[in-house]
C-alpha positions in Angstrom: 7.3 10.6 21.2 3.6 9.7 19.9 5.1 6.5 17.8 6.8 5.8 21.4 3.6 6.0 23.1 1.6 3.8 20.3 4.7 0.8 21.1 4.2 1.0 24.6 0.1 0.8 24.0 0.7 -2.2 21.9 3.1 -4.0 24.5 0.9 -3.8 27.1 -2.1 -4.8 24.9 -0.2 -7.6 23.5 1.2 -8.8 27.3 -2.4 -8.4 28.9 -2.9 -12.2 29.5 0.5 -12.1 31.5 -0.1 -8.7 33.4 -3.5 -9.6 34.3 -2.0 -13.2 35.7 0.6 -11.3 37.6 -1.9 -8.8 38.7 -4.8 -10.7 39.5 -4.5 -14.3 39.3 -7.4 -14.7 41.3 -9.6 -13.1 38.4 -7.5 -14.2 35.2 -10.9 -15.5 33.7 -12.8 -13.0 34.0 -11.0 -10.3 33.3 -9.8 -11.9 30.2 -13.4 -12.6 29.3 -14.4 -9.0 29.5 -11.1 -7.9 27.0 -12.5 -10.5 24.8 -16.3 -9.1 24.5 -14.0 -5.2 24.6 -12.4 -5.9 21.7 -14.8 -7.7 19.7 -17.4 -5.0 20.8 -14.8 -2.3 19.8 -14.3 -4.1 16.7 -18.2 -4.2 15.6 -18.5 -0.8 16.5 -15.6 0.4 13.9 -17.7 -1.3 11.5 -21.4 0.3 12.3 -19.4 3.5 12.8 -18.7 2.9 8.8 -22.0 3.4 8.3 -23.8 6.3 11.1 -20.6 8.3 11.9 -18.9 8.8 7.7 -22.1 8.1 5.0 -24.4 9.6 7.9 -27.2 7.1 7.8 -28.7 5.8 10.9 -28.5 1.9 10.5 -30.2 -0.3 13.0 -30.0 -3.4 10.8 -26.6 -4.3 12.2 -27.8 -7.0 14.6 -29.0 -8.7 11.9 -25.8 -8.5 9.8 -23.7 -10.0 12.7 -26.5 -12.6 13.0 -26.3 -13.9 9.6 -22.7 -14.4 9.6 -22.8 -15.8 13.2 -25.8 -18.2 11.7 -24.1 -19.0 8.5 -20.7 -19.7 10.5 -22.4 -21.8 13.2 -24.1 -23.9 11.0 -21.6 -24.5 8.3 -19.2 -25.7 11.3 -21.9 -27.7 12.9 -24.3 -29.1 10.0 -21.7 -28.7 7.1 -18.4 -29.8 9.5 -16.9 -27.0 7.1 -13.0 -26.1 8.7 -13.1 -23.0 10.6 -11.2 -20.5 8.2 -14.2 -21.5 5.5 -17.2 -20.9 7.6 -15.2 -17.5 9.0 -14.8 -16.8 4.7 -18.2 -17.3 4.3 -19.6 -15.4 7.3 -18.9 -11.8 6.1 -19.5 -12.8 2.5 -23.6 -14.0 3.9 -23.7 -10.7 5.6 -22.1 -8.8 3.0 -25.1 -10.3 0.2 -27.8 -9.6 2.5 -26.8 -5.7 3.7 -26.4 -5.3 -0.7 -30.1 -6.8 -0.9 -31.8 -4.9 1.8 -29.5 -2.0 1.0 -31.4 -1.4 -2.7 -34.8 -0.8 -1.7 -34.0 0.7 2.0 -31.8 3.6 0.9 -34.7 5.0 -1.9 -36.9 5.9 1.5 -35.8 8.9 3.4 -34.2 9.4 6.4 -36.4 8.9 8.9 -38.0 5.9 7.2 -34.5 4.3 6.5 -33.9 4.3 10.3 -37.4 2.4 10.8 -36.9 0.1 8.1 -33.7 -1.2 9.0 -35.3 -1.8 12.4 -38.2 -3.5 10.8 -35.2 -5.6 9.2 -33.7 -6.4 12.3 -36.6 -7.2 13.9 -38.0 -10.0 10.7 -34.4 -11.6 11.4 -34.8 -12.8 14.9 -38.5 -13.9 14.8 -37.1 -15.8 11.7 -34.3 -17.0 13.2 -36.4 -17.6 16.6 -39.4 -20.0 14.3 -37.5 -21.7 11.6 -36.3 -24.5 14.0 -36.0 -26.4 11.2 -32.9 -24.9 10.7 -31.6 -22.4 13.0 -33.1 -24.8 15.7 -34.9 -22.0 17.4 -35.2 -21.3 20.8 -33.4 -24.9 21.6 -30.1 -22.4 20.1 -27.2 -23.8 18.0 -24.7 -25.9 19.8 -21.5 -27.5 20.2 -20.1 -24.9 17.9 -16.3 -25.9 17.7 -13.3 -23.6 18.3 -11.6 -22.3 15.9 -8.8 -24.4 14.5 -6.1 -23.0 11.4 -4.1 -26.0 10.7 -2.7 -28.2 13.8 -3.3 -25.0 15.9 -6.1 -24.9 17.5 -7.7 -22.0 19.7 -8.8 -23.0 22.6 -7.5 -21.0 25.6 -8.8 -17.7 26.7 -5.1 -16.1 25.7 -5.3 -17.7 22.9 -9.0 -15.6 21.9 -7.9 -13.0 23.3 -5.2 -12.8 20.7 -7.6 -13.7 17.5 -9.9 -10.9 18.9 -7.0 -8.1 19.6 -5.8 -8.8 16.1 -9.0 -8.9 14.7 -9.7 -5.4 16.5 -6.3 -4.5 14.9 -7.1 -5.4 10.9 -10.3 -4.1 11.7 -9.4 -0.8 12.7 -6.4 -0.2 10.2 -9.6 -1.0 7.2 -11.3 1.9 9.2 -8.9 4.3 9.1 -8.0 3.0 5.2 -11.3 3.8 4.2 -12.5 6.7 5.8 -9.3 9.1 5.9 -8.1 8.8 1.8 -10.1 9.5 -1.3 -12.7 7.2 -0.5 -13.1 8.4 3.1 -13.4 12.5 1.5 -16.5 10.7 -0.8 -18.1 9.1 2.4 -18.2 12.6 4.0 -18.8 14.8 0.9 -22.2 12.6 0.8 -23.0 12.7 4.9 -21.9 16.2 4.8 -24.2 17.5 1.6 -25.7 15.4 -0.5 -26.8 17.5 -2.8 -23.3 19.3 -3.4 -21.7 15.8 -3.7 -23.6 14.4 -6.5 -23.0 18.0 -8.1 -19.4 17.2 -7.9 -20.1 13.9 -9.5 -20.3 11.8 -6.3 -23.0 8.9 -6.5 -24.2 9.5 -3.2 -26.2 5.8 -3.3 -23.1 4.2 -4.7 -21.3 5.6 -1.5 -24.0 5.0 1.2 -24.3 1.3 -0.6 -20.6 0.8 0.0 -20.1 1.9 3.2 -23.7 -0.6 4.3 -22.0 -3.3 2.4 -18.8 -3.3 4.0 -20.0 -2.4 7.6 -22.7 -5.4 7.2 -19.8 -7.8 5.9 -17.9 -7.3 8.9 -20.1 -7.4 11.4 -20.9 -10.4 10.0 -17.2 -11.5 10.5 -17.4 -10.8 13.8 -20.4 -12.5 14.5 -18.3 -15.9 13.3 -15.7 -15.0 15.8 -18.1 -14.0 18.2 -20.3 -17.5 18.3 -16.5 -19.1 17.7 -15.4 -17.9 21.1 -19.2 -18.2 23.1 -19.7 -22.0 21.7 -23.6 -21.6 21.9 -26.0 -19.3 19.4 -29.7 -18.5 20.6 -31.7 -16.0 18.8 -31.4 -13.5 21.8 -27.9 -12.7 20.4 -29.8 -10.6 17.4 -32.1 -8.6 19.6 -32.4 -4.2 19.3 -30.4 -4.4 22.2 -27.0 -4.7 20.5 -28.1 -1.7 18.4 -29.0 0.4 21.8 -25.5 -1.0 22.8 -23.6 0.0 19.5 -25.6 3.5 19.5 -24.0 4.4 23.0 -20.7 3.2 21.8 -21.0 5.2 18.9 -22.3 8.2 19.9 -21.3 8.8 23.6 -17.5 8.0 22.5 -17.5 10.0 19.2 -19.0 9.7 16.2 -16.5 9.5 12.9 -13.9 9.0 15.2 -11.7 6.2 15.1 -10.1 7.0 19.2 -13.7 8.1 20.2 -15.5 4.7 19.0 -12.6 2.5 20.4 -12.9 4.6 23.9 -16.8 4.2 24.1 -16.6 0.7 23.4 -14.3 0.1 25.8 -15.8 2.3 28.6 -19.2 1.3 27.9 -18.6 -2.7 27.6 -16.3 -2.6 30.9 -18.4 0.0 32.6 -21.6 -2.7 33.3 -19.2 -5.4 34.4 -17.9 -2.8 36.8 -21.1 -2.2 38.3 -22.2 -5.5 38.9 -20.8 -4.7 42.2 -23.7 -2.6 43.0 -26.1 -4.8 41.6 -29.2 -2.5 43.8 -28.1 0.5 41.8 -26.4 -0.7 39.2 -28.7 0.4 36.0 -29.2 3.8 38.2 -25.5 4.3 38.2 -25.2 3.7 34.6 -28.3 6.0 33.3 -26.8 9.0 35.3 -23.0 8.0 33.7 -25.0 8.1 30.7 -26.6 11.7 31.7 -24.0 13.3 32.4 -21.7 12.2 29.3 -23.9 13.6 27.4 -24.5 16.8 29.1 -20.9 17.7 30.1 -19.4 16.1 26.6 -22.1 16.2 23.7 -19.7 15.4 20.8 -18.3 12.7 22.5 -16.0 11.9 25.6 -13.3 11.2 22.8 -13.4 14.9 22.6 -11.6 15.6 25.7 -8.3 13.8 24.6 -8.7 16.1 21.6 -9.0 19.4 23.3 -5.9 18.3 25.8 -3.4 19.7 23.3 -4.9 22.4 22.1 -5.3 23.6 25.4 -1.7 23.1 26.5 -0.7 25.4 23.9 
């Protein structure tokens, strides 16, 4: 029955392009647009997940990991003329360098430092990447970024990224759940859970913490690739504390360590503005009290409530 209901999930996922244009041709772009930014949102939040919701450590460096690889993959493809499936190799790898450099020195502070550092981090990446026009071009952004091309097929149509970002959601999320529920995944949580107890039973908890930062960074740093792949354009703006305020709510307000929670507050809370662009007046209004009363009525988490359905039942 639940293998039944994954199928169906998948089907529907896979046919959205056709649904939606049988539904509402009318708004095929934009609705297209929006699963796009869902699933490349869901699929960045997986990845800083990795890092706040199973090693514990609040990380708000991540804007700048998807900024290097969106940097790196933008100007490789633009300065370089590199072929797509390079600069999208070298993207995470970039990322990947730079969250094991920062990674050294920020995880000897504690806690609350760490936090602050890794916003000081993000915050020395975009005036760097808004004043070194020499090479990030600045304000004047990065251009004419091509579209991704893997052989003679090229990606151009909006079904077409929409399929390279539901796939990408899909590897994505099966490394997630790879790394956080075996061996590796009880080490993640031995050292967010205690510390102290986990490097009694032998667990490095730096080795862990520097992992899990490593690998989040790297693919955010992915994604960033894809991200600037699909948009065509790259402006400094794109690495702003507002994609961390935005991957916080995610995080947080869908379920922290969850896989279904994460992948339900990214999509709630990247559809839900889009939705309320209706109300333009009272559109941040409507979205604070959302906000207020998600975390009120469900403090874990609305993933929670699917959780509790079952048990309930019985």
């Amino acid at each position: 029955m639940r293998a039944g209901r994954w199928i169906a999930a998948a089907a529907v996922l896979a046919g959205a392009p056709w649904i939606v244009a049988a539904v509402a041709p009318g708004q095929q772009r934009y609705i297209l647009h929006v699963l796009i930014f869902t699933a490349l949102y869901a699929a960045l939040a997986l990845s800083y997940d990795l890092v706040v919701g199973h090693v514990g450590s609040l990380s708000l460096a991540h804007p700048a990991f998807f900024g290097v690889g969106a940097y790196a993959a933008a100007l490789l493809a633009t300065e370089a003329r590199w072929p797509f499936a390079w600069a999208l190799a070298a993207a995470p790898a970039a990322a990947g360098l730079v969250a094991l450099l920062i990674g050294v020195p920020m995880f000897r502070l504690t806690e609350h430092s760490f936090a602050m550092g890794t916003l000081g981090f993000a915050l020395v990446t975009q005036i760097v990447a808004t004043n070194w026009v020499d090479v990030t071009r600045g304000p004047l952004c990065v251009t004419g970024i091509p579209k991704p091309q893997l052989g003679a097929f090229r990606i151009a149509t909006l079904p077409a990224f929409y399929w390279l970002a539901l796939a990408t959601l899909a590897l994505i999320a099966l490394l997630y759940h790879g790394l956080t529920t075996f061996r590796l995944g009880r080490a993640f949580h031995a050292v967010r859970d205690n510390e102290t107890l986990a490097a009694a039973a032998a667990i490095d908890p730096l080795k862990y913490r520097m992992l899990a930062f490593a690998i989040g960074g790297a693919l955010a740093g992915g994604i960033g690739a894809l991200y600037v792949s699909y948009v065509g354009v790259l402006c400094p703006g794109e690495l702003g504390v507002s994609l961390s305020v935005n991957l916080l709510v995610m995080v947080f307000l869908g379920g922290v360590g969850s896989l279904r929670g994460v992948l339900i507050g990214a999509a709630a809370f990247t559809a839900l503005p889009e939705i309320l662009r209706m109300a333009p007046t009272w559109r941040m209004v409507i979205y604070g009290l959302l906000l207020l009363v998600i975390v009120i009525r469900w403090p874990e988490g609305v993933g929670t409530v699917l959780r509790r359905r079952p048990s309930a039942a019985a």
